[in-house]
N, C-alpha and C positions, 0 to 999 in steps of 0.2 A: 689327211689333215686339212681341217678347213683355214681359208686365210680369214681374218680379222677383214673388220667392213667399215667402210664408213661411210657415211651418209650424208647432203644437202640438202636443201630445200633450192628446186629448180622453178620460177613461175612463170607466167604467161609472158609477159613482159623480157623477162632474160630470154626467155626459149626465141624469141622472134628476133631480139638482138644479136644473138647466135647464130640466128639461120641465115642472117646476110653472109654471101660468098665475096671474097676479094680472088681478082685474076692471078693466077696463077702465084699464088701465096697461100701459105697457110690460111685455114678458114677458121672464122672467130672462134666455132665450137671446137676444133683442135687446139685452140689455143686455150679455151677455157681447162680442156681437159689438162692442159698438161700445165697448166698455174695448180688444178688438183693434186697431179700427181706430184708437181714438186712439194706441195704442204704435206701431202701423205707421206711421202718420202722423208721430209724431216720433223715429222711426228714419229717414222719410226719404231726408232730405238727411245722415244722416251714414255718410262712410266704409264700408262692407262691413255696413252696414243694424245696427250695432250697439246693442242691445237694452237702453238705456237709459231709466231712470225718465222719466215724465212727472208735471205737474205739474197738478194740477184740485179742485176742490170739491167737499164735500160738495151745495153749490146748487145745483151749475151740474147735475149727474146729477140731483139729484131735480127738479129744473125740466126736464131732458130727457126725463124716462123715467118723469115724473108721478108719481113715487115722494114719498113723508116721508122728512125727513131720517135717522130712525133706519132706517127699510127701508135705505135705500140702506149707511148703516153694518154692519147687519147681513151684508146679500148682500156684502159686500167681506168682511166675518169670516170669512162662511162660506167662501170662494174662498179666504182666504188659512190656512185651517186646511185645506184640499183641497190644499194646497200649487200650487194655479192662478196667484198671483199674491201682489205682497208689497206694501206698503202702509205709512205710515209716517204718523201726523198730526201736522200741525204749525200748532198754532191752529186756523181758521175750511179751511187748506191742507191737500192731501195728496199726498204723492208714490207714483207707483204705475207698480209694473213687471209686467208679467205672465211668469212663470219658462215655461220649457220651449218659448220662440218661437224657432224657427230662421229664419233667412237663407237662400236658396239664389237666388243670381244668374244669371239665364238670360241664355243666347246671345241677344243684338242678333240680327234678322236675316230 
């Protein structure tokens, strides 16, 4: 069985923003991956994999990814001034969708 895929758009500009390394911390591209995996993850279970906000903390990222809380506000700025992903805070919350992720549902089989 193949999995279901899905796709962004990576460009010159992100790809170099990424590749800065922080000391002994999660590194920005680990971090980007796994802002993916949480959208993939809560796309899911719904209907034709549609590309809806998630919802997460500012805490719960910088206790993942061993990051300060203002690093981790920062790197979401910067992604969402790169037009990578959209963000919205709501108190200690924040909701965040990553723009430009496609769906494409493989053949079972």
């Amino acid at each position: 069985m193949k999995e279901n895929l899905y796709l962004t758009k990576l460009d010159t500009n992100l790809l170099l923003f990424l590749e800065k390394k922080l000391p002994n911390k999660t590194s920005r591209f680990e971090a980007f991956l796994d802002l993916l995996k949480h959208q993939i993850n809560h796309c899911y279970g719904h209907p034709n994999g549609i590309n809806i906000p998630f919802g997460i903390t500012y805490e719960s990222l910088a206790k993942e990814w061993n990051w300060d809380r203002k690093t981790v506000m920062s790197f979401l700025k910067s992604l969402q001034e790169m037009g990578v992903l959209k963000y919205k805070r709501d108190g200690y919350n924040m909701v965040v969708r990553i723009l430009n992720l496609a769906y494409l549902p493989t053949q079972k089989g």
